[in-house]
BATILUM-494030 format. One line per field, with one value per residue (C-alpha): chain; x, y, z; residue number from 1. Coordinates in nm, 4 decimals, always signed. Each point is the difference from the previous one (the first is absolute). Layout:
<atoms>
cadena	A;...
xx	X;...
yy	Y;...
zz	Z;...
num	NUM;...
</atoms>
This chain:
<atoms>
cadena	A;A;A;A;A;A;A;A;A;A;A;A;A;A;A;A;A;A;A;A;A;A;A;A;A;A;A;A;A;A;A;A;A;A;A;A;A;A;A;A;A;A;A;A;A;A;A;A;A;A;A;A;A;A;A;A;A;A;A;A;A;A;A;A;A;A;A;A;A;A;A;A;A;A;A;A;A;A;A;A;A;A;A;A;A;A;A;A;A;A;A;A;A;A;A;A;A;A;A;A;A;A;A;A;A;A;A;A;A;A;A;A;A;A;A;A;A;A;A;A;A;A;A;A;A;A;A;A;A;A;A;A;A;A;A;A;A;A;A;A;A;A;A;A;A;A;A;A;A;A;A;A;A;A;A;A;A;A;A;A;A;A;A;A;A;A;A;A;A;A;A;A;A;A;A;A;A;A;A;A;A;A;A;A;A;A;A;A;A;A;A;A;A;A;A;A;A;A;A;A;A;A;A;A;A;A;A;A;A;A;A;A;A;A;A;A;A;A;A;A;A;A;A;A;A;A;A;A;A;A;A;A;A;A;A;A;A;A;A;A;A;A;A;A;A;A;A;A;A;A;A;A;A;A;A;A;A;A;A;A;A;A;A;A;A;A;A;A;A;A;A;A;A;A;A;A;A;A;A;A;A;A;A;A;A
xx	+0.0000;+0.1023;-0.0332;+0.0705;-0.0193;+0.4257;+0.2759;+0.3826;+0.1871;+0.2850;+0.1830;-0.0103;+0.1159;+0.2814;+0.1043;-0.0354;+0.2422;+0.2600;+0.0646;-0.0130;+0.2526;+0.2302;-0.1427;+0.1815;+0.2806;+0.0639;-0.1413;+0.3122;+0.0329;-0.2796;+0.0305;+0.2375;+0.0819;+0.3477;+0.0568;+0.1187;-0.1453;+0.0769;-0.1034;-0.2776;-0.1482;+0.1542;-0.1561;-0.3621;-0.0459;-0.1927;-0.1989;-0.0888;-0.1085;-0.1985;-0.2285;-0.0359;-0.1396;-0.1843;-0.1881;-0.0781;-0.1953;-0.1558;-0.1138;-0.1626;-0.3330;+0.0034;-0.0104;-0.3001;-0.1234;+0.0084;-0.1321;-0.2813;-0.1084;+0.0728;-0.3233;-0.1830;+0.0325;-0.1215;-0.2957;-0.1322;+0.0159;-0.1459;-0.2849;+0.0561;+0.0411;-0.1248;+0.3613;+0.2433;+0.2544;+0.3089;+0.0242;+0.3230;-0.0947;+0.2803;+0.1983;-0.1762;-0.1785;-0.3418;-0.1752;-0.4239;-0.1629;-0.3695;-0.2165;-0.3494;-0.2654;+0.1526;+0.2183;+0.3765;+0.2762;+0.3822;+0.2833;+0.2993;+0.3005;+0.2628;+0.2831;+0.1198;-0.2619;+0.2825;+0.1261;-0.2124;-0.0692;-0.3333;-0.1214;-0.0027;-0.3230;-0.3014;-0.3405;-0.1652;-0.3417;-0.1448;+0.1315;-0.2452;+0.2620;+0.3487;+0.2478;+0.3830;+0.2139;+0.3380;+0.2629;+0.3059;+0.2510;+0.2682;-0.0137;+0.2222;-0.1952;-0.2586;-0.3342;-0.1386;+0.1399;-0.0717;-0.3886;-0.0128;+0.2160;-0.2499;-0.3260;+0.0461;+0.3098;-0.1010;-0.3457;-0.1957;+0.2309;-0.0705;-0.3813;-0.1200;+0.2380;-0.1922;-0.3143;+0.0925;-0.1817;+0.2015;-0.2443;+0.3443;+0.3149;+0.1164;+0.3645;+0.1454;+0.2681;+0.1950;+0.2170;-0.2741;+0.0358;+0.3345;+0.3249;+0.0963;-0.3654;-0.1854;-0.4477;-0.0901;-0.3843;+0.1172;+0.2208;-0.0694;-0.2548;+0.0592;+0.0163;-0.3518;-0.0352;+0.3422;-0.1549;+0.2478;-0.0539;+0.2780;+0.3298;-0.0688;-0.1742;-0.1784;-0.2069;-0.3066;+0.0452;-0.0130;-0.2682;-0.0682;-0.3099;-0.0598;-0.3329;-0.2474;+0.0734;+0.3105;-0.0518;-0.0764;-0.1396;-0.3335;+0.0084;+0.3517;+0.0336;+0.0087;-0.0337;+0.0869;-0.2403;-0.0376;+0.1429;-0.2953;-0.0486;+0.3281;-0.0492;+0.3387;+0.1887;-0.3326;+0.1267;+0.3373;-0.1255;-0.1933;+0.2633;+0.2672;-0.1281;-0.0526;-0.1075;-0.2160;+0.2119;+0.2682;-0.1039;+0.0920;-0.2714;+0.1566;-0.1577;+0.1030;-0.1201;+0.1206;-0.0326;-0.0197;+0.2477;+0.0339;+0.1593;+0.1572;-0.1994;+0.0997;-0.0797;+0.0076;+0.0427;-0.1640;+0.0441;-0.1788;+0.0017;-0.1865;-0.1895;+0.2857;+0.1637;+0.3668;+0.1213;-0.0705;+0.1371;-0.0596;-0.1114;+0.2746;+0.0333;-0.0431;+0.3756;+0.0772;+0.2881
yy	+0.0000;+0.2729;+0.4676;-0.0624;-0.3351;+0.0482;+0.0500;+0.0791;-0.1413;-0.1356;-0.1216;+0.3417;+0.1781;-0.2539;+0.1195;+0.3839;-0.0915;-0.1822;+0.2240;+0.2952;-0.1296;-0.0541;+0.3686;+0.1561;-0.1719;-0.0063;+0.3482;+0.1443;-0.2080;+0.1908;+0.2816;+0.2644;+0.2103;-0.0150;-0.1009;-0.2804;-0.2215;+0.2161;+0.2926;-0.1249;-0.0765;+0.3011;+0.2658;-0.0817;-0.0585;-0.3219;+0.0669;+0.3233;-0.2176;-0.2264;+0.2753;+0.1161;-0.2714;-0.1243;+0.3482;-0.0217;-0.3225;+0.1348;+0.3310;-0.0843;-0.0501;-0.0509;-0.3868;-0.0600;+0.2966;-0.2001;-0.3012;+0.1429;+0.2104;-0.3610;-0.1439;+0.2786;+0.0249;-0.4381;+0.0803;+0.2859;-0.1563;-0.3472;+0.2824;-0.1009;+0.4004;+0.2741;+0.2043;+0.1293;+0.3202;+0.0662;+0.2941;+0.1285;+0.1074;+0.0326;-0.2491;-0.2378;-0.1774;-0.0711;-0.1168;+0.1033;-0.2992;+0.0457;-0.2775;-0.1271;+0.1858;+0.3384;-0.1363;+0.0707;-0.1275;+0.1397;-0.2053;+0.0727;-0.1341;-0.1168;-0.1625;-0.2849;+0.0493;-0.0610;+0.3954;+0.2474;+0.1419;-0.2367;+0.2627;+0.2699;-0.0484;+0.2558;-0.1226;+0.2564;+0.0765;-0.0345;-0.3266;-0.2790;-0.2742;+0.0275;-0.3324;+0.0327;-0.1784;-0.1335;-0.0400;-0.1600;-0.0456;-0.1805;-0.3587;-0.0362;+0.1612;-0.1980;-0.0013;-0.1030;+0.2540;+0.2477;-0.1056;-0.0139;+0.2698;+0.2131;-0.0904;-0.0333;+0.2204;+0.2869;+0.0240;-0.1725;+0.2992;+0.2431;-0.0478;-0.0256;+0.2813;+0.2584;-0.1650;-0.0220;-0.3525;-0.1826;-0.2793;-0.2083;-0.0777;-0.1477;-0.1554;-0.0797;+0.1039;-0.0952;-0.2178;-0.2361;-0.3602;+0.0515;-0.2313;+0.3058;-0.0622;-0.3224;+0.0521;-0.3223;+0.0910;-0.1323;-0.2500;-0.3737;+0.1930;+0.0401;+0.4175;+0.0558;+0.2216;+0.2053;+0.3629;+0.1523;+0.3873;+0.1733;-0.1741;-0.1209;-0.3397;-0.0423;-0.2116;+0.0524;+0.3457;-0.0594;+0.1655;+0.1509;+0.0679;+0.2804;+0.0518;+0.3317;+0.1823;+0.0630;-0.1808;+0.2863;+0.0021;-0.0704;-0.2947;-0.1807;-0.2355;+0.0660;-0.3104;+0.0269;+0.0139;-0.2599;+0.0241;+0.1280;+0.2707;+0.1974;+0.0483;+0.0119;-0.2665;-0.2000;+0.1144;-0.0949;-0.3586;-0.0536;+0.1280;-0.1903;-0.3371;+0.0146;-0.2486;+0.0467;-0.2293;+0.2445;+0.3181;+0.1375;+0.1407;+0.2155;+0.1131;+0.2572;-0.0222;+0.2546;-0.0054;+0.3554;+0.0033;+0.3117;+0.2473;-0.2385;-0.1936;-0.3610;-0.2050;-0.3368;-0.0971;-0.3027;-0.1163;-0.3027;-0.1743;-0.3187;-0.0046;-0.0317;+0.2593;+0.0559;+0.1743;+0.2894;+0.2274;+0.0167;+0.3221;+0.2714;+0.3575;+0.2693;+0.1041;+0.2535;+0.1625
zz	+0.0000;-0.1022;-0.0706;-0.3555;-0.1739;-0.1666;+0.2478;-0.0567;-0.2931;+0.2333;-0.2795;-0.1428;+0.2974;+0.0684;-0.3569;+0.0777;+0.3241;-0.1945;-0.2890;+0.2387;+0.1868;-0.3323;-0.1189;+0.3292;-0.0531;-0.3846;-0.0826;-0.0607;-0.3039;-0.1806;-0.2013;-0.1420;+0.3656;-0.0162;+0.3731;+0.1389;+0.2625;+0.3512;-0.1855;-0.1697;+0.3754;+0.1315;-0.2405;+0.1119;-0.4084;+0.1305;+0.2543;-0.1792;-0.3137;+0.2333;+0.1871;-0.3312;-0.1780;+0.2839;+0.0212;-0.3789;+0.0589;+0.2872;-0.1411;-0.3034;-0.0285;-0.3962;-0.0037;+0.2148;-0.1528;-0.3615;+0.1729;+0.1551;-0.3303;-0.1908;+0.2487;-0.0653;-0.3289;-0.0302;+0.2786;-0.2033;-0.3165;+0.1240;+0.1642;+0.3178;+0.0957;-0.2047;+0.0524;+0.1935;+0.0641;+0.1433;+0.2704;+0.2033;+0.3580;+0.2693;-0.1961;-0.0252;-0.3232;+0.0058;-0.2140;-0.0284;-0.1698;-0.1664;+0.0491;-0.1390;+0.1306;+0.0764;+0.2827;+0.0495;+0.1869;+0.1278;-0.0064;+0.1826;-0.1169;+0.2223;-0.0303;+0.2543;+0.3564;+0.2218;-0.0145;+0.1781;-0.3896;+0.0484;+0.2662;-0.2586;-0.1502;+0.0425;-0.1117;-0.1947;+0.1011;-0.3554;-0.0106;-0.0146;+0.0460;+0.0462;+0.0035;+0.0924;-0.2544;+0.0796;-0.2390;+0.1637;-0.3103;+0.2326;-0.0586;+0.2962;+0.1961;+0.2253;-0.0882;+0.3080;+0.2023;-0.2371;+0.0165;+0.3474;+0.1199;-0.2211;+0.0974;+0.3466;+0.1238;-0.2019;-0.1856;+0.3085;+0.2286;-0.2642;-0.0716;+0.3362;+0.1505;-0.3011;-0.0374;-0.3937;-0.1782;-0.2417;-0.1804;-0.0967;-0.1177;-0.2664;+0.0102;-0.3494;-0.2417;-0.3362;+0.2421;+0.0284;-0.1340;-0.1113;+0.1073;+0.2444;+0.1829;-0.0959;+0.0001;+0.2314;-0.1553;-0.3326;+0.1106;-0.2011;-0.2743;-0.3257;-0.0269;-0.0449;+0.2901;-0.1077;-0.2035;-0.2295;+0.0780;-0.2518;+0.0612;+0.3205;+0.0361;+0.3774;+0.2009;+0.2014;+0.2451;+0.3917;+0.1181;+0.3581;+0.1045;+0.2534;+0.2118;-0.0909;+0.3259;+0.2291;+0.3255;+0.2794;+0.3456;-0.0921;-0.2493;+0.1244;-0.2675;-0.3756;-0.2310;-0.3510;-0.3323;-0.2286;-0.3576;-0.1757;+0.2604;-0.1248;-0.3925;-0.1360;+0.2679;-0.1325;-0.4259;+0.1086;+0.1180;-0.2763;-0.2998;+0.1142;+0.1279;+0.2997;+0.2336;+0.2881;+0.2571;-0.0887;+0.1293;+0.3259;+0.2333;+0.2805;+0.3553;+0.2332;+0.3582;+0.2790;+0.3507;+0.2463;+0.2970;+0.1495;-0.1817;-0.2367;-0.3310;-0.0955;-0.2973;-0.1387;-0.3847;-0.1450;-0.3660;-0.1120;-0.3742;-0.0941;+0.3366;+0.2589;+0.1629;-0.1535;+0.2635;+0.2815;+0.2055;+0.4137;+0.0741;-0.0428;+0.1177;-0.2937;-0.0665;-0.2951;-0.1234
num	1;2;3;4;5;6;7;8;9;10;11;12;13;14;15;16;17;18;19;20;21;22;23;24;25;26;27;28;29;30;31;32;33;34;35;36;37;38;39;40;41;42;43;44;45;46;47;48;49;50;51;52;53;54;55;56;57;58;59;60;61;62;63;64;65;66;67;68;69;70;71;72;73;74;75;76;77;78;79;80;81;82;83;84;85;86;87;88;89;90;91;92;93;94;95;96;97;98;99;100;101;102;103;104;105;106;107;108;109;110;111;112;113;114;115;116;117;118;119;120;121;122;123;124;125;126;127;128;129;130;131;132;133;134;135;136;137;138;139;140;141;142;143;144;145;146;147;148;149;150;151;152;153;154;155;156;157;158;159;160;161;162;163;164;165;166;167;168;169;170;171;172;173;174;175;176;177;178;179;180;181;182;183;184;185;186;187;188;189;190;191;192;193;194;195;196;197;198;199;200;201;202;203;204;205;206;207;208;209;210;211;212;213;214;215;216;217;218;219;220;221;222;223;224;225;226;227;228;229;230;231;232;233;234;235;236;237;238;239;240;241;242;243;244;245;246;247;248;249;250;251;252;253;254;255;256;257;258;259;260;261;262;263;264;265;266;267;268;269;270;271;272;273;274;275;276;277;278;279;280;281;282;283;284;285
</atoms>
């Protein structure tokens, strides 16, 4: 049992360990700098080259970008949604999707849920639905901490703390079925559940399902919608495959005592509970 139905590509990340190890130690063997090896690791010219390319990955926001406008793009032409636009607001992308019958929905992008960059969003009061998407490009990274460290460390913190209702999350990227992080959902089947959307080929989306209210001090326990109840998690399930002993349903509960609130997480799929929290003390930062 399990936040997220993949986990870590420990073969991958035994990789990632190994060749950094012969990157620290055999970098001064690459390129045209003219130093030699004390110099090469005296100059900074490495580390320097590291923060650097390590804050390009980080910074950009044009890969998920393309990947999110690439889903889009196949749900409005398969008329699933009616549209969709990208808006900038405090740095953030957000995209306002236009669904049948005069409805629309926000979705926050977000990169990996671990970072307090999850706690950024701001539903907008127009806003008939609004879903947090995760894109978490690192196939090193681990997805279960990720998923967890997200819904319950931050957004559950977050949500209650403002009073601000998120009806889901939605946790899937281009990474997705690929060696760096094998898709258990399409494990043993023949591809028929994999979409091609542009040049990325995916699986079904894992879907989170948050309740219609924010747990408060008069209705303690929140318990999340069903599929249909959330129009676009619901043209999401239905585009790409999904099955309904897949999708997450998440409850937040909170308890009063004193001065100080507490809350418990609860994420079930296929009927069982997958895991939950014990009731935690609202920390942010």
């Amino acid at each position: 049992m399990s936040v997220v139905p993949c986990e870590q590509n420990a073969g991958l990340r035994d990789q990632i360990e190994k060749f950094a190890e012969v990157l620290k130690t055999q970098a001064h063997l690459l390129g045209d700098h003219g130093l030699d090896e004390r110099e090469f690791y005296n100059s900074g010219l490495f580390r320097g080259t590291i923060e650097r390319i390590r804050g390009q990955y980080s910074a950009t926001l044009r890969p998920k970008r393309e990947f999110v406008q690439h889903v889009l793009n196949h749900m409005e032409d398969a008329k699933f949604i009616e549209g969709w636009d990208l808006t900038e607001a405090a740095e953030r992308s957000d995209y306002w999707v236009r669904l049948p019958q005069g409805r629309n929905a926000v979705i926050a992008l977000t990169g990996a849920m671990d970072g307090n960059n999850v706690t950024l969003f701001e539903r907008p009061d127009t806003a008939d639905e609004f879903i947090i998407w995760s894109i978490m490009t690192n196939a090193a990274g681990d997805p279960r901490r990720n998923a967890w460290s997200g819904i319950h460390t931050r957004l559950s913190a977050e949500m209650i703390a403002r009073d601000q209702q998120i009806d889901g999350v939605i946790v899937w990227d281009m990474v997705c079925s690929t060696v760096g992080r094998p898709c258990p959902k399409i494990v043993n089947e023949d591809g028929h559940r994999l979409t091609d959307v542009g040049p990325f080929r995916v699986p079904p989306p894992c879907i989170y399902m948050f309740p219609a209210i924010v747990p408060g001090s008069a209705v303690t326990k929140a318990v999340a919608q069903q599929i249909g109840d959330v129009t676009l998690l619901q043209a999401f399930y239905a585009c790409f495959r999904g099955r309904e002993d897949e999708v997450n349903y998440v409850d937040f509960e909170i308890q009063l005592v004193g001065v100080e609130t507490l809350r418990m997480t609860t994420i079930r799929r296929g009927g069982i509970v997958q895991v939950e929290s014990e009731m935690t003390p609202i920390r942010r930062g």
